[in-house]
Each structure stands twice: as structure tokens, then as C-alpha cells.
N, C-alpha and C positions, 0 to 999 in steps of 0.2 A: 504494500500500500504506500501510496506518494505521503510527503510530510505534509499537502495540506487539507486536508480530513481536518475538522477543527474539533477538536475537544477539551476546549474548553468548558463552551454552556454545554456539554453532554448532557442528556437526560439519561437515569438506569433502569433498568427493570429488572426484578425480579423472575427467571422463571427457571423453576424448581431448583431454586436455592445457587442459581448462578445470576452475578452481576453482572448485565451487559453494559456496553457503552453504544448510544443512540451515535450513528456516523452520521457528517453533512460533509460538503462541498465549501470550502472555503473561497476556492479563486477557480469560480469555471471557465477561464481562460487557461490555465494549466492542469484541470484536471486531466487523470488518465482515466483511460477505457473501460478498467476495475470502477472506479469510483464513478465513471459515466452509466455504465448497465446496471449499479444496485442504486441506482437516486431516482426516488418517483416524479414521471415529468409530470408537471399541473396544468391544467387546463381550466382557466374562470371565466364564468358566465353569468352574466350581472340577468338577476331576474327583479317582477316588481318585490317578491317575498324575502329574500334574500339572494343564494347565489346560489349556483350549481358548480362540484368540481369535479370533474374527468382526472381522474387519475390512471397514469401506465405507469411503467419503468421503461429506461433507459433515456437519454440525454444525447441531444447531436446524433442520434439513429443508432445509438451502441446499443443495441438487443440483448436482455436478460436472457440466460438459456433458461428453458422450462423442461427438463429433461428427470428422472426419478433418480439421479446423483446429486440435481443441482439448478432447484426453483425457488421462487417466490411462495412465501407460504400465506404471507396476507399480507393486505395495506389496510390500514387503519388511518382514522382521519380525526382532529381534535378543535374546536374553535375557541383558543387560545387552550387552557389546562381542560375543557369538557370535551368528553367523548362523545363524537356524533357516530361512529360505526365503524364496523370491522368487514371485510368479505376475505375469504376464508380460500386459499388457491389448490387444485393439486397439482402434480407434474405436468400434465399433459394440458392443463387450464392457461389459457390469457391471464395474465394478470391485468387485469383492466377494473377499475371499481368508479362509480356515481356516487357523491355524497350530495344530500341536498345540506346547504348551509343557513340556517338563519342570522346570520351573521352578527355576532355579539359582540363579537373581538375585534381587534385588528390586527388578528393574525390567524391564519391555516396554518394548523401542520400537519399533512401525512407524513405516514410510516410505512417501511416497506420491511418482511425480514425475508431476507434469503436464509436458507437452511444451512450456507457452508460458512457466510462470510457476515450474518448478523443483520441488525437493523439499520435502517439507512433511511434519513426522511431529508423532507423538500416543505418548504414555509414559503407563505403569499401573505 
């Protein structure tokens, strides 16, 4: 992994009893390929309710593999710290998810985890 992955405002999670560190994208003008195919691209759609967000992976057309060694297991989506929802991926699935936003915050964050290389989100 390149050095600009920022971890500093890391977010962790919890799951069974292992601390991850949440990855972003520091300078996507030098990101690599690795950090390009695990970062959810977003997509915002201003509605009269609030917004719509299209979430995929990958960045600049770098394609997550979806393969049963090495997928997207879900994107998850939050407006600001509240959880709007989770879609659930297997091998062989798109990773493609819609969250409708009522927009509280002034900020999105999805979440992406790949099964080899961890969690990886993108903020609006």
C-alpha cells in the first residue's frame, strides 16, 4: 500500500474482536491502483427530499475483482455518524448499492470492505 492512505481520522470497528482501521485516499492524484479499486466511487443526486447516492467501487475505471478469493463484501452508507444502510455483496454480485439520503449532515460516508484488504470509504 502507497504512504498516502490517510490514517489519521481513521474510524475502527470492531468485528469479532479485531480492530480495523477504516482506509481513504489522501491525494487522488497519486493514488495507486490498490487504493483506486477498494474506494467507493459516489454518485449524488440532489432530489426535492433529500439526495440519492449510487455507490460502486473503483476510481479512474480501476475495477474491484469480484471473484470467491477476492470481493466486496458490502458498502455501507452513514449521514454524518447515523447509519442509513448496509447491502450485503457475494463473489459473483456487483457491488453497486442506492442509498436514499435525507440529508442531515454535511457529510456522506460510504464504506466499502473487501474480504483480503479491509474497509475503504469515500465522503461527499
Amino acid at each position: 500500500m502507497s504512504d498516502n492512505v490517510n490514517y489519521e481520522n481513521a474510524v475502527t470497528e470492531v468485528n469479532e474482536g479485531i480492530v480495523e482501521e477504516v482506509h481513504s485516499i489522501e491525494d487522488i492524484e497519486s493514488a495507486s491502483d490498490f487504493e483506486l479499486k477498494h474506494t467507493p466511487n459516489l454518485e449524488v443526486i440532489e432530489g426535492a427530499n433529500g439526495q440519492t447516492i449510487k455507490a460502486t467501487i473503483g476510481l479512474k475505471g480501476i475495477a474491484h475483482p469480484q471473484t470467491e478469493e477476492h470481493y466486496i463484501e458490502w458498502l455501507r452508507a452513514f449521514d454524518g455518524a447515523e447509519p442509513i444502510g448496509t447491502v450485503n455483496f457475494g463473489p459473483t454480485d456487483t457491488p453497486e448499492a442506492v442509498f436514499e439520503v435525507p440529508r442531515t449532515s454535511s457529510q456522506i460516508i460510504v464504506q466499502a470492505l473487501c474480504n483480503l484488504h479491509g474497509i475503504w470509504e469515500a465522503r461527499v
